[in-house]
N, C-alpha and C positions, 0 to 999 in steps of 0.2 A: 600393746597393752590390751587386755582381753579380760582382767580382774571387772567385775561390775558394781554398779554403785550398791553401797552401804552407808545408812544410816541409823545410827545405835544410840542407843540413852546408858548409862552409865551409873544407876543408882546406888550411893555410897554412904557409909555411917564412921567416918572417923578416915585416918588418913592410910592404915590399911587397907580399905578397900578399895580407897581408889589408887593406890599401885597396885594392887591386887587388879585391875583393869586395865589403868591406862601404861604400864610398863612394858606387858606383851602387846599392845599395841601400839606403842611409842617404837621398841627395838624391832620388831616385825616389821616394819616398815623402813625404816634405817638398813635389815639385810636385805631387804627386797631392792633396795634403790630408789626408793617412793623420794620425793617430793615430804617433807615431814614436819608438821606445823603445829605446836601446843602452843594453844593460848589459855593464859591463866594467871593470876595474881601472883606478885611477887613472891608470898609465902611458898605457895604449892610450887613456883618454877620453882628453888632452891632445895624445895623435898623432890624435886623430880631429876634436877641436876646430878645430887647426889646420889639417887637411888640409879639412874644409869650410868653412873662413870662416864668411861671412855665414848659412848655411845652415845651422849648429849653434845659431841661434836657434829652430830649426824643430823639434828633438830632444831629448825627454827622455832624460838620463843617468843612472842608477841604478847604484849599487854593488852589482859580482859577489856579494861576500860577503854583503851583506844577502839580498840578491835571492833568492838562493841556501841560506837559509838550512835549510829544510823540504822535502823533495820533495813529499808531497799538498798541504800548504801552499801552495808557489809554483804547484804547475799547478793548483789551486784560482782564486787569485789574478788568475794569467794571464790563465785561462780567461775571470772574472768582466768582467775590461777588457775583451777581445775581445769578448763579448756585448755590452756595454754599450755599446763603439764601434761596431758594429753596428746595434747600434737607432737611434743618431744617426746614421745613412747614411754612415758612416766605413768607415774599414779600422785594423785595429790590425797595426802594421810592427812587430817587433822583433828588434833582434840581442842575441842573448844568448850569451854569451862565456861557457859554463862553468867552473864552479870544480871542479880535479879534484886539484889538487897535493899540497890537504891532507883528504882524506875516505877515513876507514879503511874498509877493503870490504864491507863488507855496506853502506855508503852510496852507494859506487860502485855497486852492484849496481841499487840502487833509483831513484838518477837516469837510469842506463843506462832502467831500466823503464820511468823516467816520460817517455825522450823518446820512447820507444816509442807509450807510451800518447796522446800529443799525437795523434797519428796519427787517433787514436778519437775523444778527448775535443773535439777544435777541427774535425771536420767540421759545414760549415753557419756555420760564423763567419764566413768570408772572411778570416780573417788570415793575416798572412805572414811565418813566423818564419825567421830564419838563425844558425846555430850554427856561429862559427868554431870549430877543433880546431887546436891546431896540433902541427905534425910531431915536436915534441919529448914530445910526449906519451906515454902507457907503450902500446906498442904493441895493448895488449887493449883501452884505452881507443878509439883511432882506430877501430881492426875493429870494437868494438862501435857505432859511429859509422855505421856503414858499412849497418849491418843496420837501426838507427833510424829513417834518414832516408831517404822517397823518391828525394829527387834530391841531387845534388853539385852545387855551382858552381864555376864553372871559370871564372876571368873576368869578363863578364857571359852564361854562357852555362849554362843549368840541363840536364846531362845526369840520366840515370836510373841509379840504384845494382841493378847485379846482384845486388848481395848484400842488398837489403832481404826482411824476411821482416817477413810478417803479423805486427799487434804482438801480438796472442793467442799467437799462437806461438813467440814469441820471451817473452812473460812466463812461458809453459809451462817455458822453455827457464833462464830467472832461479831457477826452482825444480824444475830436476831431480835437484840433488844433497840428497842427506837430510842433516837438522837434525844437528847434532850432538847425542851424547845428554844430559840434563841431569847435572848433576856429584851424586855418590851423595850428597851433604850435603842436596838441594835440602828443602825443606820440604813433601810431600804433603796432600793432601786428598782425601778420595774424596767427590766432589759425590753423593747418593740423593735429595734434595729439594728444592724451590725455595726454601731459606730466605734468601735474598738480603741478610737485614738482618745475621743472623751472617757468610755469606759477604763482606760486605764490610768488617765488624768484622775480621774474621782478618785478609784483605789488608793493611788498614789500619792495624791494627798492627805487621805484618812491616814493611810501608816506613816506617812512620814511626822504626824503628828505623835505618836506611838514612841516607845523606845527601840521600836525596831530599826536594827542598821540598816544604812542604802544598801549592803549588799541581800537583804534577806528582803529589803522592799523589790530588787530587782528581780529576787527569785518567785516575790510572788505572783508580781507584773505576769510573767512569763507563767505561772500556773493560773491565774486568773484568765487570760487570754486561751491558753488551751481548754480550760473547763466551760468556759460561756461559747466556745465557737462548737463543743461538742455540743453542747445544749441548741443551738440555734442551729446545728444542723440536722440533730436526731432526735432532738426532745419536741415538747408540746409548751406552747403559752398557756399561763402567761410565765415569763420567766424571769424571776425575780431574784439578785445580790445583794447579800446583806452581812457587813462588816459590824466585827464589836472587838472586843480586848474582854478577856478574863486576868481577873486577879489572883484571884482563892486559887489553891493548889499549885501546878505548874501553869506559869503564865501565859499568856499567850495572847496571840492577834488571831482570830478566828474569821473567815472568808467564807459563806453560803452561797453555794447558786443551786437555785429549784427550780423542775419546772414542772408539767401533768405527764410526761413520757416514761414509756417504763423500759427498759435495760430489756435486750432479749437475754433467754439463756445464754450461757457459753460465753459471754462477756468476759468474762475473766478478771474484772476490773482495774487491769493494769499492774495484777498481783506479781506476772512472771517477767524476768529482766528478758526481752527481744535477742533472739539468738542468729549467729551469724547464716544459718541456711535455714531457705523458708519449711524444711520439713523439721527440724529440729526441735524435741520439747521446749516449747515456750514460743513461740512461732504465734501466728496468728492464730491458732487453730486452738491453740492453750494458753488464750488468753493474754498475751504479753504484746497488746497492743503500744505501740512506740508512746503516744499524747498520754494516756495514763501512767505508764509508769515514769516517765520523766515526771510527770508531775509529785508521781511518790517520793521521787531522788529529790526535788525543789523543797516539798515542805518538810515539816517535824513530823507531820501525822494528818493522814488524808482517810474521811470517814464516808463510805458512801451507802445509801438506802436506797432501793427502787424496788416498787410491787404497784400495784393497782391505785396508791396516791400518789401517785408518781415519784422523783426520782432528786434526791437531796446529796448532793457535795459538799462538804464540809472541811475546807483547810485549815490547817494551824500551825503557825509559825511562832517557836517559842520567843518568849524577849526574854531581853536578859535581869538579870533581876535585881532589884534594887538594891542599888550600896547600903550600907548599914550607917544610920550617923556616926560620925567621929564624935570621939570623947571630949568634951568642954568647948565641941562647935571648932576643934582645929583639923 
């Protein structure tokens, strides 16, 4: 397999255009022998079923919202097939129909991230991804579309985006605005020692107070511990963990550790999934250090800040959200 990696945006206004797109590149792939994956909501598979006929034996279908459901998760995932179809002398095709309709924004922020990221993490695969957008969408979603993705398709005709920017640059750009501050209630801790087995006693008491399941308290344990043992080995005192629960918006159990250290460049912050050979994009050398991105797989949404006031982690673990009362209290 010798095809190189592609990735395309796909912008459309009605259901025209997007066969008008994704059909030569759905059945191109099907004669090629590719590896051939659309993912997309029930409506669009059924327009898509129909519009290739016989050649929709050739395409696997997945559902958006499954597919969809994790950002490190799914480009984990992705990434894994791509290798894999790879090594079998394949190509792995997929169209992937974003889900943006219902994702409160700090998740939009983060897939925005991870189409970036593709850029980085799937050089040397040969895969060939296509991401319809369509025109109805919230206009910062398409423009951020725009910056994402190398090329545009138009057609069957792949032009180049003026507006693409290095995906380092643009994740620089995902974390320019500062953290909000934690709410004066939050629960402190001033870390001075490695005592790790208390520190995850306290945590673990705070959520297990929470609606959060033992399994999401276990996954925090385990990203707590990797965040505070980074801190106390490469950050600066004093270093301080601080736990609270948000209600408003999407819920969640929120986890701080800060401390006066700052991140060298080239950290990468755990952006890229660790690849099987050390020279391989995503390697140490691009960022995709093992303790940080495990820790992006553990929570919902990991926010991190570091410059000259030093350096703020920020996790969140969604809870689930409250039953609605039953009617007449039964």
């Amino acid at each position: 397999m010798s095809a190189s990696f592609t990735h395309r945006v796909l912008p459309y206004d009605g259901a025209d255009e997007f066969l008008g797109g994704a059909l030569p590149f759905l059945r191109d792939g099907v004669e090629a022998g590719d590896r051939v994956v659309a993912v997309t909501g029930v409506g669009r598979e059924e327009l898509l079923r129909d519009a290739l006929g016989p050649a929709a034996a050739g395409v696997e279908f997945a559902d958006a919202a499954g597919w969809y459901a994790h950002p490190s998760r799914t480009l984990a995932d992705c990434l894994g097939d791509a290798d894999n179809t790879a090594w079998q002398g394949r190509r792995l095709r997929v169209l992937g129909d974003p889900v943006w309709a219902t994702r409160p924004p700090l998740e939009v922020v983060e897939w925005q991230r991870v189409e970036a990221m593709l850029n980085v993490a799937f050089q040397g695969t040969g895969a060939s991804l296509l991401c319809p957008y369509a025109a109805s969408l919230p206009a910062g979603v398409v423009a951020a579309a725009r910056r994402t993705h190398p090329e545009t398709l138009r057609g069957a005709r792949a032009v180049p985006n003026p507006g693409y920017m290095d995906p380092w640059a643009y994740s620089a750009l995902c974390d320019s605005e500062p953290l909000p501050p934690p709410p004066g209630d939050a629960d402190a801790l001033k870390i001075d020692r490695p005592d790790l087995y208390w520190l995850r006693a306290y945590v673990g008491d705070y959520a297990r107070h929470t609606r959060l399941p033992e399994e999401g308290v276990q996954r925090l344990l385990v990203a707590v511990t990797e965040i505070v043992t980074n801190a106390l080995r490469h950050g600066e005192p004093p270093i301080v963990l601080r736990l609270w629960t948000e209600a408003t918006g999407e819920p969640a159990l929120v986890c701080e550790v800060t401390d006066e250290g700052r991140w060298p460049p080239g950290t990468g912050h755990g952006l890229v999934p660790p690849r099987t050979t050390p020279d391989a994009p995503g390697g140490d050398e691009g960022g995709g250090r093992f303790g940080l991105w495990a820790v992006r797989l553990l929570c919902s949404i990991v926010q991190i800040r570091t410059g000259d006031g030093g350096t703020t982690v920020r996790l969140r673990l969604a809870l689930p959200a409250v039953p609605a009362p039953s009617v007449n209290g039964a």
